[in-house]
N, C-alpha and C positions, 0 to 999 in steps of 0.2 A: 346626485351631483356631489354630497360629501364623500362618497367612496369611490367617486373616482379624481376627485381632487388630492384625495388621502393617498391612494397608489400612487399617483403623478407624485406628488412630495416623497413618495418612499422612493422609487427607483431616476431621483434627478439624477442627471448627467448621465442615465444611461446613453448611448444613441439609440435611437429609435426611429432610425432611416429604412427603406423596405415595406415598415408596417402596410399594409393595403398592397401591396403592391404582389401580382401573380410573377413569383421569380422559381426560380427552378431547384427543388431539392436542397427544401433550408432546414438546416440546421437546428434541429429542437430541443434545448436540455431535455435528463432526464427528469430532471425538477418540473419541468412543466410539463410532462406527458404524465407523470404521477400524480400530477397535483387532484385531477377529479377524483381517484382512487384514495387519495388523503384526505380530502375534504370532510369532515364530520360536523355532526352539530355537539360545539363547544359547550361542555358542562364539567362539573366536580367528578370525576370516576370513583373518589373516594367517600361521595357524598352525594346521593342517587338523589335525595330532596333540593339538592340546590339547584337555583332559577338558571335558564339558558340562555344564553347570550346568541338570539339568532339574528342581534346586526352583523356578525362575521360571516352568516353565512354569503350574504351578497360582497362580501366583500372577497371572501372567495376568490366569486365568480369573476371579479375586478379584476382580480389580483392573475389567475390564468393568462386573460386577457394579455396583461400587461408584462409577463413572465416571455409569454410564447414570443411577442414582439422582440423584445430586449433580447435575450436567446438566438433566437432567430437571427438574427441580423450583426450582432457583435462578434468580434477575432473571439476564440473558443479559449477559457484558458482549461488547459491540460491536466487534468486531473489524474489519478490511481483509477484503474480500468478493472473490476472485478468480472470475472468468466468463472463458468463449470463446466467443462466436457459433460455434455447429454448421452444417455443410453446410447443413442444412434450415431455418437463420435462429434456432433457436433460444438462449435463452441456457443454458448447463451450467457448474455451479458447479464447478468447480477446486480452489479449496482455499480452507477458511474459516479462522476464527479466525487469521490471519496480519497480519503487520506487515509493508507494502509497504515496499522500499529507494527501488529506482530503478524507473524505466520510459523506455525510449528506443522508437529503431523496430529496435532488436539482438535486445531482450532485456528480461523482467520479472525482478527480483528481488526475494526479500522473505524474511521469515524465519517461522518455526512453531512448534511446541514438535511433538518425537519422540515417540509413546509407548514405543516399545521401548524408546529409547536415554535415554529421560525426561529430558531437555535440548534447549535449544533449536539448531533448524540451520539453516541459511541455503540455498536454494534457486533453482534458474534456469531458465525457461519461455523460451524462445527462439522469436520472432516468425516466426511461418510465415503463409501464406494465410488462416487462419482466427486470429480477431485475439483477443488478451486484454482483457479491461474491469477495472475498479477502483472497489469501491463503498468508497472511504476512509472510515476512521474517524476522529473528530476528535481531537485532543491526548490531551485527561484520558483518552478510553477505551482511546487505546493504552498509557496508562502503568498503566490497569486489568489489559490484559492480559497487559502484561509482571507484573502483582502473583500475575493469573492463573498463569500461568508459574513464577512462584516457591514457590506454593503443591503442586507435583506435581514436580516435581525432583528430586534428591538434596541436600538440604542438611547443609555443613559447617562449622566453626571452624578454621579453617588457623591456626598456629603457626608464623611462620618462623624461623630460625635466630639472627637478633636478639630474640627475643621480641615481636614485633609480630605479634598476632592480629585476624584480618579473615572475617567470618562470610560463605560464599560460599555463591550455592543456583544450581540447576541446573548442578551441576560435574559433570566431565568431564577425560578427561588426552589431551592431545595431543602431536603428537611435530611438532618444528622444529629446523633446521639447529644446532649449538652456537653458543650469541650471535649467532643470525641470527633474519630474522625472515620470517613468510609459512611456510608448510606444506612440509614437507618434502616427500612424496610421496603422490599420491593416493591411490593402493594399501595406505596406511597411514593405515587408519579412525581416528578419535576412538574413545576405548571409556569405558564407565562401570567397570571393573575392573580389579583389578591384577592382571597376571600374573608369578607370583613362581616363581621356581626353589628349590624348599624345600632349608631346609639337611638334613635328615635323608633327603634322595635324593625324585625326582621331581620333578614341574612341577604348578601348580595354577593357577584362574582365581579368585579371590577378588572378587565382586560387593561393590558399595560397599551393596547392600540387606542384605546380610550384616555389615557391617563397624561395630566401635563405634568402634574405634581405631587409628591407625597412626602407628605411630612409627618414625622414620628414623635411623640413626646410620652415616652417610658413605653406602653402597651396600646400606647390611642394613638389610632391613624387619621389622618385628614388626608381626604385624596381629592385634588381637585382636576376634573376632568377638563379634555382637551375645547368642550365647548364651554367653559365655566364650574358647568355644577359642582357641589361641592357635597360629598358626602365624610362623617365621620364615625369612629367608632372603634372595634377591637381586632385585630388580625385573630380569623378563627381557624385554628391549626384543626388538620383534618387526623386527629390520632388522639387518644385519650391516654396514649403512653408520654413521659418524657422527653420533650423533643427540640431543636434547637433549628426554627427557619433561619436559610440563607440566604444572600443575594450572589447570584457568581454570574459569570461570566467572562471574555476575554479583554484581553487589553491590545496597544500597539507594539508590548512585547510578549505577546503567546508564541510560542514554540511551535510550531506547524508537526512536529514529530512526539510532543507529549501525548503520554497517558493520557491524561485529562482534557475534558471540553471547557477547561475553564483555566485561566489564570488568578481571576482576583474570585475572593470571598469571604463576603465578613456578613455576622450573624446581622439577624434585622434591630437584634438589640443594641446594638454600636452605631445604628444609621439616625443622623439626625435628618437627613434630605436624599429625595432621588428627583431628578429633573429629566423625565422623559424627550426626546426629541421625535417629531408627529412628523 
């Protein structure tokens, strides 16, 4: 009953007219035909000891559900269309719903929205013998599908340390050099969770679907979950090198043609509040 009360509140104001109903030749993103193929059980990659979070898995299976529905049945918005011409001449769709960057004779780049990691990531198809096509999409419908995008995300209210609050959706925490900039190391995924060293002994992964609240005071977090609990303790950085967590994500001024999956980011050291919306 909580997980599918949780999808209902995630995809309000979809329409979700059709649902049950035998109609002819509907319409399925490729977000939701990928989603069983995405589906994994959620853990630290970087941290093979950390405990697993297997409420997500049913939540998944919710969230398909409620994916194929919505899909199904609403006006399409028009995304960037990736193809490869097959050995046999064929064309095979690659990946849809995405936002093309660049295209050389190196390399296609563009960007997507994750269902596991339910943010958007940026992607690269590298030009072999069998070549990439691009069925572009015009202006207005990429700035649809970035709206697209913001609609299934994680969204939150960040509070920084000055008291200036900036409402971010499809956030995500990443890890870059201290007052550098570009990605520390690749081996150190983006995650949607905090992993916190509890003050009362152990280690846990706190998913941002879980989360209503987190508040920061120097290096100690207090996270209070979306059912009350309330856990405290130290953000435990998965790298024994130098490193500076982030919080990033987009705003309602991202650029649907940037480089980056992200417009706003400020280190976790500057955040005095994040206020998740469940």
């Amino acid at each position: 009953m909580v997980l599918r009360k949780r999808s209902a509140s995630l995809f309000a104001g979809l329409p979700l007219a059709g649902c049950g109903k035998n109609l002819r030749n509907p319409v399925i993103s490729s977000l939701a035909r990928n989603l069983p193929l995405k589906r994994k059980t959620i853990q630290d990659s970087s941290a093979p000891s950390a405990p697993r979070n297997d409420r997500l898995d049913g939540f998944f299976r919710s969230l398909l559900v409620v994916l194929t529905c919505s899909f199904a049945w609403t006006p399409r918005v028009r995304a960037d269309v990736i193809s490869q011409t097959s050995s046999a001449g064929r064309q095979v769709v690659i990946q849809r719903d995405a936002i093309v960057i660049r295209q050389d004779s190196a390399a296609l780049v563009y960007k997507h929205f994750d269902l596991k990691e339910r943010r958007v990531v940026k992607a690269v198809l590298h030009e072999g013998s069998l070549p990439y096509s691009v069925a572009r999409s015009p202006a207005d419908s990429r700035q649809q599908t970035v709206a697209l995008w913001k609609r299934f995300g994680f969204t939150a209210t960040v509070t920084d340390t000055a008291g200036k609050t900036t409402r971010v959706y499809d956030a995500f925490i990443d890890f870059y050099p201290p007052q550098g900039q570009g990605s520390l190391l690749k081996n150190i995924p983006a995650r949607t969770d905090f992993p916190v060293q509890l003050t009362n002994g152990g280690a846990d992964l706190v998913s941002f679907a879980d989360i209503s609240r987190v508040e920061f005071q120097g290096d100690h977090l207090r996270i209070t979950a979306a059912n009350g609990q309330v856990k405290e303790g130290q953000f435990l950085m998965p790298t024994q090198q130098p490193a500076e967590a982030r919080f990033l994500g987009i705003t309602d001024r991202y650029d649907p043609a940037s480089e980056d999956v992200f417009d706003f980011s400020l280190p976790l050291a500057q955040i005095k509040q994040i206020d998740f919306e469940q």
